[in-house]
C-alpha positions in Angstrom: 0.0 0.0 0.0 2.8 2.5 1.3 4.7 1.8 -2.2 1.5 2.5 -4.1 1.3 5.5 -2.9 5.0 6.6 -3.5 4.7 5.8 -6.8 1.1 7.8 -7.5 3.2 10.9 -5.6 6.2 10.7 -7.9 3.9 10.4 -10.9 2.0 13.9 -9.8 5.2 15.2 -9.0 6.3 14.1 -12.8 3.2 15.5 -14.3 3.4 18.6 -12.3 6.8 19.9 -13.4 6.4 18.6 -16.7 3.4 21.2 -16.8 5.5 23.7 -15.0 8.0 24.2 -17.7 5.4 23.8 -20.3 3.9 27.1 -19.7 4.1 29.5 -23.2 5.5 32.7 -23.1 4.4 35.3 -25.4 7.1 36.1 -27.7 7.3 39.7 -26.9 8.3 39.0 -23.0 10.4 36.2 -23.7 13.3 38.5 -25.0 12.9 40.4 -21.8 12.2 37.4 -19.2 13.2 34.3 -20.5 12.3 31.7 -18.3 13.0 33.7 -15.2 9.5 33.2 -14.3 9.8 34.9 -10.6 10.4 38.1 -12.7 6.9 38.2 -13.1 5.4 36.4 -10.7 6.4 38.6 -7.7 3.8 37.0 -5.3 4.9 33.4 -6.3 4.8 31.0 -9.2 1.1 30.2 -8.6 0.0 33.6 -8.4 -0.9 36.4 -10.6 1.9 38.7 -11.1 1.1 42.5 -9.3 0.9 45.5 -10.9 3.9 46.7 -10.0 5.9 43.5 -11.4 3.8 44.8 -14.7 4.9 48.2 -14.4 8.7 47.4 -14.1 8.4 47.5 -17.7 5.4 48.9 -18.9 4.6 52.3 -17.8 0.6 53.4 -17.4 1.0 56.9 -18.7 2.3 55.6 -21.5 -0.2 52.9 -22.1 -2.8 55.5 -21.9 -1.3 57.8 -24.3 -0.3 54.7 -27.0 -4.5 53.8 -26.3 -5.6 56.8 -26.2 -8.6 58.0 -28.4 -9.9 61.1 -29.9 -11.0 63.8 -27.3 -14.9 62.7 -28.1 -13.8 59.0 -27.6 -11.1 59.9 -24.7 -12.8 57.8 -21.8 -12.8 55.0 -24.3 -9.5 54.5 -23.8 -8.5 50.7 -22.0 -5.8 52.6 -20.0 -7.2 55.8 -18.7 -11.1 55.2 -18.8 -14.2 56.5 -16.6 -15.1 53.7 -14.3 -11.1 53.1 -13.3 -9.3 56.0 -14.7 -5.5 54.1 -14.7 -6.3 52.2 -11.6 -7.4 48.7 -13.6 -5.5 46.1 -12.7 -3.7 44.8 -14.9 -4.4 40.9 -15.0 -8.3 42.3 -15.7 -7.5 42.7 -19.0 -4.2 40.4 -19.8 -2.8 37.1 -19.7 0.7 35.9 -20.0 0.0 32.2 -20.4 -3.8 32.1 -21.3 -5.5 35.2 -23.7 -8.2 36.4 -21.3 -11.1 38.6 -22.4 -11.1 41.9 -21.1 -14.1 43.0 -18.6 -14.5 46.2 -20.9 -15.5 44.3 -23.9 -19.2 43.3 -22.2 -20.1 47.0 -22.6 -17.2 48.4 -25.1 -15.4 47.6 -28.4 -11.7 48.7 -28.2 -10.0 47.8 -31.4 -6.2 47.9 -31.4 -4.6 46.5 -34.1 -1.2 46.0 -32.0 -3.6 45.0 -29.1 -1.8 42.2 -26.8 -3.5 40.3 -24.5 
């Protein structure tokens, strides 16, 4: 019995790290990160990175200006918008590992064509 369960805990332990390192990257962070994943993931591996792991790189103000819209369309803008100003955070909207579809787009249509999730 005690050697069945040994081998059912090395097999999770196989098919965990095995799914570990499988994780994609997108290919736009993987010149910056690599496979430093704790780059990132601030908080630890199994939780969302914080904002201001995000905003090591990516700066809001200039989010908002690269989104923003045309001053009768300005509090359509993902980045600086009416109901959060720039306060959104970040995993709301994006996904390193797993597109996710931003809260915005039940009410609003925000078309980027360099958009990244």
């Amino acid at each position: 019995m005690n050697t069945l369960k040994i081998m059912l805990a090395l097999g999770l332990l196989c098919l965990s790290s095995a799914s570990v390192q499988a994780v994609e990257i997108r290919d736009h962070h993987k010149e910056v990160i690599g496979k430093d994943c704790k780059a990132c993931h601030d908080q630890g591996i199994k939780q969302f990175p914080s904002d201001q792991a995000c905003q090591q790189c990516h700066d809001v103000d200039e989010l908002a200006e690269t989104t923003a819209r045309s001053e009768e369309d300005k509090w359509q803008n993902p980045h600086n918008n009416l109901h959060y100003g720039k306060e959104l955070p970040c995993q709301e909207c994006h996904g390193e590992h797993k597109a996710k579809k931003p809260i915005c787009s039940d009410c609003h249509t925000f078309k980027y064509d360099k958009h990244k999730e």
